[in-house]
matplotlib code that plots the C-alpha trace (Angstrom):
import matplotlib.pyplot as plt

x = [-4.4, -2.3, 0.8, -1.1, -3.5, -6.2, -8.4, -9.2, -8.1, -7.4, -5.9, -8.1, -5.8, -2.8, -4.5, -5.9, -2.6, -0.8, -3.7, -3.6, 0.0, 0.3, -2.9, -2.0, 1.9, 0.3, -2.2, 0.4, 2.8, -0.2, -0.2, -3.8, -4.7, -7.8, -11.0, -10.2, -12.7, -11.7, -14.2, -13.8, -14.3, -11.4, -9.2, -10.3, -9.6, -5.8, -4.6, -6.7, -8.1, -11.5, -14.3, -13.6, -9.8, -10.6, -13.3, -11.3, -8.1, -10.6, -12.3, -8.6, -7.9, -11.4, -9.8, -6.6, -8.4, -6.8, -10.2, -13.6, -17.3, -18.7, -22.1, -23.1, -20.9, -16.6, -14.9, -13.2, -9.1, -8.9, -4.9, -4.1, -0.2, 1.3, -1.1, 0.4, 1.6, -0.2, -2.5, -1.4, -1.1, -2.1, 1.2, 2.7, 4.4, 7.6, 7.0, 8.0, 4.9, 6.5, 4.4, 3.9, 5.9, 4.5, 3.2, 6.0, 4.5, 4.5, 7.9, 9.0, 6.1, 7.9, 10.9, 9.0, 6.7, 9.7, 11.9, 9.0, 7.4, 10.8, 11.4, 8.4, 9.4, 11.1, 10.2, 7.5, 8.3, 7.1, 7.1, 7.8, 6.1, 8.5, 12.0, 10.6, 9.7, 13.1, 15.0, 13.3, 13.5, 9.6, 7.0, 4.9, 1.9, 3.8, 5.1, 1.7, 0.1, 2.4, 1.7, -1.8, -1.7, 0.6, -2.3, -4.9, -3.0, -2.8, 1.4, 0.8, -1.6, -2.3, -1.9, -4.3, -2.5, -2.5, 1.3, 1.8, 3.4, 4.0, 2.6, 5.7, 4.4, 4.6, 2.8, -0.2, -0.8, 0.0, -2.2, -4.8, -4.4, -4.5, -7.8, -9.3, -7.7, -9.6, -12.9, -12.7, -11.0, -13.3, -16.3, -14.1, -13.2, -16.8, -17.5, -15.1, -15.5, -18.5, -16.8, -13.2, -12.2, -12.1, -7.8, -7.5, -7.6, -5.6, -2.7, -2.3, -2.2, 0.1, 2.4, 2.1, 2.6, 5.8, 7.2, 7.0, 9.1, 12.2, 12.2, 15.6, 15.1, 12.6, 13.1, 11.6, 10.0, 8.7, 6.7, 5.4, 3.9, 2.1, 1.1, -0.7, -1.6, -4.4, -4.6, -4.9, -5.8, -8.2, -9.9, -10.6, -12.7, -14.9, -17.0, -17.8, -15.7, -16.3, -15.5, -11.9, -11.6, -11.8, -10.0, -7.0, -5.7, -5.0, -3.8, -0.6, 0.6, 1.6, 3.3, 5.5, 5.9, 7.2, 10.2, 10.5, 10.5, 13.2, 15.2, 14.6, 13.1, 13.9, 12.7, 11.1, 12.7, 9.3, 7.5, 4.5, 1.6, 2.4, 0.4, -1.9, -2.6, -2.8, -5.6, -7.6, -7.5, -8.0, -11.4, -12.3, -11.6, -13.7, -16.8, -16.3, -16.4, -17.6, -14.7, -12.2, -13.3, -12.8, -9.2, -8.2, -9.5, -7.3, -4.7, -4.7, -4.6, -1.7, -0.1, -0.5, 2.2, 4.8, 4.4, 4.9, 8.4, 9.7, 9.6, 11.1, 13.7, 14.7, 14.4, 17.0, 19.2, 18.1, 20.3, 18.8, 20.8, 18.9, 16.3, 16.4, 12.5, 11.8, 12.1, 12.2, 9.7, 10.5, 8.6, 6.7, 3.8]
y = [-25.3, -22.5, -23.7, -22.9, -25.6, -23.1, -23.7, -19.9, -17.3, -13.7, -12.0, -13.6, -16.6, -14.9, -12.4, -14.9, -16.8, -14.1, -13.5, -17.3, -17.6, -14.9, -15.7, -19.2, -18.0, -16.1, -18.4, -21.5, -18.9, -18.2, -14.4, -15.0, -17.2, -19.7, -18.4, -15.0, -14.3, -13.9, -11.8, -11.1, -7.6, -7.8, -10.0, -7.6, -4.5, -5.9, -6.7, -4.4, -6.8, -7.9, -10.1, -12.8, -13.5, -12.3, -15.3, -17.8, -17.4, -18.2, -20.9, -22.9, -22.2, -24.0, -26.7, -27.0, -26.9, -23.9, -21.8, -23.3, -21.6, -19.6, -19.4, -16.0, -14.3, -15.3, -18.3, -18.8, -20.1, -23.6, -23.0, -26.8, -27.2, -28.7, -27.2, -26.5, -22.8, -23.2, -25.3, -28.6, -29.8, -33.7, -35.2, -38.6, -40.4, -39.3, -36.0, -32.6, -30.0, -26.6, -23.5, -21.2, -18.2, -15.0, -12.4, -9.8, -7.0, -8.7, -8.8, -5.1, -3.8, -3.5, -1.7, 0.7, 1.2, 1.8, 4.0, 6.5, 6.6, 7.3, 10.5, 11.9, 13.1, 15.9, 15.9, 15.7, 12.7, 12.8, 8.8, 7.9, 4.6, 3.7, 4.2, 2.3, -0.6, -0.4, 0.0, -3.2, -5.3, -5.6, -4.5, -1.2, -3.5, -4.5, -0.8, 0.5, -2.3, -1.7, 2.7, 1.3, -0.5, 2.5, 4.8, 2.6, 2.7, 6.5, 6.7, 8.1, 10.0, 11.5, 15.1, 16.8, 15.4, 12.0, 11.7, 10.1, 11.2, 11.4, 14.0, 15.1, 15.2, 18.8, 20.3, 20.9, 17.6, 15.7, 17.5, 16.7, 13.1, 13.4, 15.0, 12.5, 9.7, 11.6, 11.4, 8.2, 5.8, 6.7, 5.1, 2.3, 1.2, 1.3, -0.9, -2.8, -3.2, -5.7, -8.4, -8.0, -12.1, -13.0, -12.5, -9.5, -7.4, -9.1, -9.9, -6.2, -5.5, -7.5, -6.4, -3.0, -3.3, -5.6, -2.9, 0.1, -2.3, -2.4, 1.4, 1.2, -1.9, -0.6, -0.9, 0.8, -2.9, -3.3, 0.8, -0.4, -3.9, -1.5, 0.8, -1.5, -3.8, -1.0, 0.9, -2.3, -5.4, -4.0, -1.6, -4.0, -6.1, -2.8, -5.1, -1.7, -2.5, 0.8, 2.7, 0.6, 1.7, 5.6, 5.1, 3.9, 7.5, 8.8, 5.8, 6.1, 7.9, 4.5, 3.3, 6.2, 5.8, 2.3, 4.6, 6.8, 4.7, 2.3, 5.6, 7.2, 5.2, 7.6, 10.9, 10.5, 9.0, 6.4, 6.4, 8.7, 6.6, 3.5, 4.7, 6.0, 2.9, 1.2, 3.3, 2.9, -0.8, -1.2, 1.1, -1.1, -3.9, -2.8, -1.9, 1.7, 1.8, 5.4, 6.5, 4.4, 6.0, 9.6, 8.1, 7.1, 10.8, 12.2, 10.2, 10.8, 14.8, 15.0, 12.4, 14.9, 17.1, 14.6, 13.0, 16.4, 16.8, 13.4, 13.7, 17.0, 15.4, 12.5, 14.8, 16.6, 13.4, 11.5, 11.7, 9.2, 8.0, 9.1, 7.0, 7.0, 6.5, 9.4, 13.6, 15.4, 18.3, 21.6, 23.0, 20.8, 20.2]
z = [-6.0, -4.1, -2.1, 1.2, 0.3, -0.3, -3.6, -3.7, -5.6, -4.5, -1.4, 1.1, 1.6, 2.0, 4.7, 5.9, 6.9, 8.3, 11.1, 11.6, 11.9, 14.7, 16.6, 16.9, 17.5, 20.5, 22.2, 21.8, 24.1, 26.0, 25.4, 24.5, 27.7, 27.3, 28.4, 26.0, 23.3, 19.8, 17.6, 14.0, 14.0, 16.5, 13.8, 10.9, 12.6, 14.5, 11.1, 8.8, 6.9, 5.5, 7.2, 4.9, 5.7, 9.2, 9.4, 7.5, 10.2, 12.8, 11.5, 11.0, 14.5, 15.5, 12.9, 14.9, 18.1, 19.6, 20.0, 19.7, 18.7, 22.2, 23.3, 21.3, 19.4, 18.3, 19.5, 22.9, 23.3, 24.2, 24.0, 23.5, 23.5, 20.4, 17.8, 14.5, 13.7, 10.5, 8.8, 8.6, 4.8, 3.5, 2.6, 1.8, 4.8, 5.5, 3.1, 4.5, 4.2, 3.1, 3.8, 1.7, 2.6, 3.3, 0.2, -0.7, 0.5, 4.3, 3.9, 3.4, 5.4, 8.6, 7.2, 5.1, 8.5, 10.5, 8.5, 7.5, 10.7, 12.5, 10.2, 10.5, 14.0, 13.0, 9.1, 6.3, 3.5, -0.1, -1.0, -4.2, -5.2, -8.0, -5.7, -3.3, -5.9, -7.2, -3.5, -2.7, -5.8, -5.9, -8.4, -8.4, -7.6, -4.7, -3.0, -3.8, -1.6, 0.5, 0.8, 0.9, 3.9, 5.6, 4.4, 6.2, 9.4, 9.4, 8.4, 4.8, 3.0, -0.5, -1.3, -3.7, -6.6, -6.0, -4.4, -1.5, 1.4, 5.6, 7.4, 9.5, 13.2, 14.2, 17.1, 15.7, 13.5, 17.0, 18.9, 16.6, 16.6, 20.8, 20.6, 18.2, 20.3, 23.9, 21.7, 20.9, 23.0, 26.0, 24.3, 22.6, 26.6, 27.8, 24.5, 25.5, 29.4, 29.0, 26.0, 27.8, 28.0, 32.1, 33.5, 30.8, 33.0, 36.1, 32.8, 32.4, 36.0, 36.7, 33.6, 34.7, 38.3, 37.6, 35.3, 37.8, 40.5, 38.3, 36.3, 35.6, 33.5, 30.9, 27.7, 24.6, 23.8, 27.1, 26.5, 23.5, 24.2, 27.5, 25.1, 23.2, 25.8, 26.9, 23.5, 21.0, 23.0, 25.3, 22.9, 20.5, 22.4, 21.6, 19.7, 17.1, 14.0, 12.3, 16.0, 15.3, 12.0, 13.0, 15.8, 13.5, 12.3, 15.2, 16.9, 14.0, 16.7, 18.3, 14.9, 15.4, 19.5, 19.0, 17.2, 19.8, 22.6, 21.0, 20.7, 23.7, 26.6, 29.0, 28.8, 32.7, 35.6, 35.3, 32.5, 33.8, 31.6, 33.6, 36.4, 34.5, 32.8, 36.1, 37.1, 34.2, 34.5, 38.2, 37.8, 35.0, 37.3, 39.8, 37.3, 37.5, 33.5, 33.3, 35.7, 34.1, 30.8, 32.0, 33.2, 29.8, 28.3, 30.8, 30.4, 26.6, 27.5, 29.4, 27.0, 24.2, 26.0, 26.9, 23.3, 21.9, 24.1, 23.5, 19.7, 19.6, 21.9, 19.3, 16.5, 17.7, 18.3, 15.2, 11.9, 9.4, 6.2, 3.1, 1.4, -2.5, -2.3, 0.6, -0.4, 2.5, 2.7, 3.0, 6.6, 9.0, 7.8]

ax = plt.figure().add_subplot(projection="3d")
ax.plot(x, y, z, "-o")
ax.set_aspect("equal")
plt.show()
């Protein structure tokens, strides 16, 4: 018997805890407002995981009462207050359950994510597997799960030998990304126009309006939760798990915004996609799908620009400390 109370062997139980625990984090804060729809192509392709951990997660929310099966397809948020973060485990009265805590490689993720995503503005990394298993204090099993899930969400690669490394984001590499992203997103948001939950849409209205009142205030965490509001939330109500999947790559781009934004949160006297976001939802709002997809595409055109100028902004300003594991490489590439 595993410590999470899970009889099963494999990676599936620890995937699937990690989708529970933030789902259930979110809907208990009401971030995910009852009436919304949870799909499991929309779990597997949020956390890029399989169906299996992705259907497991849901089915112990149904257990702790927070969503419940729909009519059709995926479950719908109940949202009940008070229901555990996690699984609740069978224990002996007055015995403290202990979760099991999360797999090693969810807790170096983030830092690896961060620090190579944020030098790849202005540089290409070779990443060597064994430095970073050593930097860390963690196996080579452990770093190359980790690379592997960087490589999934479009922040590494491997080179014709086999090494991995980050792509710097250069011009060229960046504007290739943007016109993969106006190819697909369009027909991700008409996807996703008919399963969006009912107050989705109002929600990121609202957000959006409330942030262009106070421009002064914005932060680089307010940008990025915007960006992903419309980007991430929204598109992956798409319903098309494989359209997610390609849309990933390109959407690395937003790994490596989060950086920038943090860094640099004011290139523009108002952030410029604010408004363009707010257009794109309001049309969707009003069932003009097709026009609110050729808003996105045009959003994600001019975007290319400004991306390209805020990145060569911060890479000018930006003097990382060396990373035993990281080798810069010569050239953008």
């Amino acid at each position: 018997m595993r410590r999470d109370g899970s009889g099963v062997s494999g990676a599936s139980p620890r995937l699937y805890q990690r989708a529970y625990d933030i789902l259930a984090r979110q809907i208990e804060a009401g971030e995910i407002a009852p009436g919304e729809r949870l799909l499991e192509a929309q779990v597997t392709a949020r956390f890029g995981i399989s169906r299996a951990p992705a259907r497991k997660a849901l089915a112990e929310l149904a257990c702790a009462g927070l969503i419940e099966k729909a009519a059709g397809r995926g479950y719908t948020v109940v949202g009940l207050g008070g229901a555990p973060s996690a699984p609740a485990l069978p224990s002996a009265p007055g015995e403290r359950v202990v979760l099991s805590s999360p797999p090693t490689w969810e807790r170096i993720y983030g830092e690896v994510e961060r620090e190579i995503a944020g030098r790849s503005s202005f540089a290409g990394w070779r990443v060597i597997e064994a430095k970073l298993a050593e930097h860390y204090g963690v196996s080579r099993t452990v770093a190359r799960d980790v690379l592997g899930r960087l490589q999934q969400r479009g922040v590494v690669r491997k080179d014709e030998r086999s090494r991995w490394y980050a792509p710097a984001l250069s011009p060229t590499y960046v504007s290739e990304l943007y016109e993969l992203r106006w190819v697909l997103e369009p027909v991700a948001l008409a996807k996703a126009a008919a399963n969006a939950p009912p107050g989705l849409l109002a929600r990121m209205h609202d957000s959006l309006e409330a942030t262009l009142t106070h421009p002064r205030t914005i932060t680089g965490e307010t940008l990025d939760r915007l960006e992903e509001d419309l980007h991430i939330t929204l598109l992956g109500h798409c319903g098309n798990l494989s359209l997610m999947q390609a849309i990933t790559l390109p959407q690395s781009l937003l790994i490596a915004h989060r950086f920038l934004y943090g860094w640099n949160p004011r290139l523009f006297e108002t952030e410029p996609f604010l408004q363009e976001h707010l257009a794109i939802v309001d049309r969707l709002a009003a069932g003009k799908v097709a026009e609110a997809a050729a808003t996105l595409e045009a959003h994600l055109k001019v975007s290319r620009d400004r991306a390209i100028a805020r990145i060569d902004v911060v890479g000018k300003q930006f003097n990382p400390e060396s990373l035993p594991y990281l080798e810069r490489i010569a050239g953008r590439t």
